[in-house]
C-alpha positions as CSV (number, residue, x, y, z in Angstrom):
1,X,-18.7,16.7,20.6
2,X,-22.1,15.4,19.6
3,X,-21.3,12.2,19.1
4,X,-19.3,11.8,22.7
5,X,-21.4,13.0,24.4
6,X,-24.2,10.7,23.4
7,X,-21.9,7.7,23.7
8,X,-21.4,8.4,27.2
9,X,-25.0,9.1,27.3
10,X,-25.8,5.5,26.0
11,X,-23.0,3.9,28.3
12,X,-24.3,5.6,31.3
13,X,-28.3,4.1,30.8
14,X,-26.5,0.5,29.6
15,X,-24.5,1.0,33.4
16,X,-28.1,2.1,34.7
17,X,-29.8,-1.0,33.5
18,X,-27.5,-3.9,33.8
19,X,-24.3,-4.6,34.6
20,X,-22.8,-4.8,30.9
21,X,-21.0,-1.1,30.8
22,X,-17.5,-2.5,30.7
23,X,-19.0,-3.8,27.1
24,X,-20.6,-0.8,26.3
25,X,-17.7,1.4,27.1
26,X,-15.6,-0.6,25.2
27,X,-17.5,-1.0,21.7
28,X,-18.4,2.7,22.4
29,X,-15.0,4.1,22.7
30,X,-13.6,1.8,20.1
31,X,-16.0,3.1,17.3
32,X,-15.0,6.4,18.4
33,X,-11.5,6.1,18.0
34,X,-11.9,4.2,14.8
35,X,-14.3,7.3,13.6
36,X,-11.7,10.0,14.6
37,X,-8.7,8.4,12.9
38,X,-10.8,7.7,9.5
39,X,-11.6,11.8,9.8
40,X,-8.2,13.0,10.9
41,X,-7.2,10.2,7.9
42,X,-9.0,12.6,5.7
43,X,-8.0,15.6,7.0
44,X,-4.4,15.0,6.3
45,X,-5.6,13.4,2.5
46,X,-7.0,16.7,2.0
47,X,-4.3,18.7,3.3
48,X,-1.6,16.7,1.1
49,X,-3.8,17.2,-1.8
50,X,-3.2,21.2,-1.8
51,X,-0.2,23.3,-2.6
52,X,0.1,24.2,0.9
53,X,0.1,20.2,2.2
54,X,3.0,19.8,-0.7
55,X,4.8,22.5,1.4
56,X,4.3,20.9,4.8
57,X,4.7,17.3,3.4
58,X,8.2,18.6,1.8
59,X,9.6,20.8,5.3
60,X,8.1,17.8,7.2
61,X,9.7,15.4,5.6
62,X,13.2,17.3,5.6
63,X,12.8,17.8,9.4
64,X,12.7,13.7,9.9
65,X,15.7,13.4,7.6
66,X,17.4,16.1,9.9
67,X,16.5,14.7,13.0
68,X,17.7,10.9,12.0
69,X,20.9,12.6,11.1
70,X,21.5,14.3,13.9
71,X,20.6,10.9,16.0
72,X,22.8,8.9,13.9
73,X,25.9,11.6,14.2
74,X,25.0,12.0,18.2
75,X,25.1,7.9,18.5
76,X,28.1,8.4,16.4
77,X,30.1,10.8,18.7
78,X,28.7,8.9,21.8
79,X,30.0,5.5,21.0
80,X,33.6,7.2,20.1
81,X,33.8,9.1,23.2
82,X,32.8,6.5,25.7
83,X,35.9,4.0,25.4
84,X,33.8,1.0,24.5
């Protein structure tokens, strides 16, 4: 929250002092962005790196596999049933 809050801080005195905030807004919220992902990035590295992540990668990974196959039998039935 830190860091936000003193990026808008510097893109509110770059809008005070010249007309350059669309460039300041964007390099600002960019390198924000960029910085969340890399921590959420290791976040989930650490998480996968304990028993518990194992779990959650494993139940995760079976949900996706259910949910494809559920699509794929839903298209399935849909393309039957439609008379095309």
């Amino acid at each position: 929250m830190i860091d936000f809050g003193s990026r808008v801080d510097r893109i509110h005195n770059t809008y005070k002092a010249s007309d350059y905030r669309e460039r300041a807004l964007l390099i600002d919220s960019s390198s924000f962005a960029l910085g969340a992902a890399i921590v959420n990035a290791g976040i989930a590295f650490l998480l996968v790196a304990t028993p518990a992540g194992w779990v959650a990668l494993v139940v995760g990974g079976a949900v996706v596999v259910g949910a494809a196959a559920a699509s794929i039998d839903m298209n399935y039935a849909v393309k039957n049933n439609s008379g095309g």
